[in-house]
C-alpha positions in Angstrom: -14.5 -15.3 15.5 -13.7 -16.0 11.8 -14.7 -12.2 10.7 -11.8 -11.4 12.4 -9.5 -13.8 10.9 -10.6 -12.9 7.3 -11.2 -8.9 7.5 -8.9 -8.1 10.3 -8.4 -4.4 10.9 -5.5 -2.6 9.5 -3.7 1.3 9.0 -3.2 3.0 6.5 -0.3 5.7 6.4 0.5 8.5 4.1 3.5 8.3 2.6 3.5 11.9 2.4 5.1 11.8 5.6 2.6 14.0 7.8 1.7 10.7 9.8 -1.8 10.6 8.8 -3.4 7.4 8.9 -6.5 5.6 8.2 -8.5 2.5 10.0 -9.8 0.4 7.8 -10.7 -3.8 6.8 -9.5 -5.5 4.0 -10.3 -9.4 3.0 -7.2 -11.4 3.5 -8.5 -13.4 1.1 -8.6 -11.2 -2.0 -6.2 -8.9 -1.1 -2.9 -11.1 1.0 -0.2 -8.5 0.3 0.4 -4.9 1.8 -2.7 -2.7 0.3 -2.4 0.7 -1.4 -5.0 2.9 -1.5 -5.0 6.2 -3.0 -6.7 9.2 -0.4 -6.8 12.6 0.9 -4.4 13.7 3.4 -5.7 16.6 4.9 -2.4 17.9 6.2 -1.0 18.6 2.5 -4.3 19.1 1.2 -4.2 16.6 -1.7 -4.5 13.0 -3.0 -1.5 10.8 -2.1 -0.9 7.1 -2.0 -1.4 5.4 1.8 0.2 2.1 2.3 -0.8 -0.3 4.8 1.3 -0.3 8.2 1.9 -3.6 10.4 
């Protein structure tokens, strides 16, 4: 039960604005505040910034 607690899973969304999203983990632990993760959104066809969504 603690793997949840400390990895829970999260979304990530493009700020693009085409509503893509990713499912991912994160450690609470090393990383307590929103995370930003640079990807590829497939709906602009390019690397933009995806911000976790609560």
């Amino acid at each position: 039960m603690a793997r949840n607690e400390i990895r829970p899973i999260i979304k990530l969304k493009s700020t693009a604005g085409t509503g893509y999203t990713y499912v991912t983990r994160k450690n609470r632990r090393n990383d307590p505040d929103r995370m930003m993760m640079r990807k590829y959104d497939p709906r602009v066809r390019r690397h933009v910034d995806f911000r976790e969504e609560r």
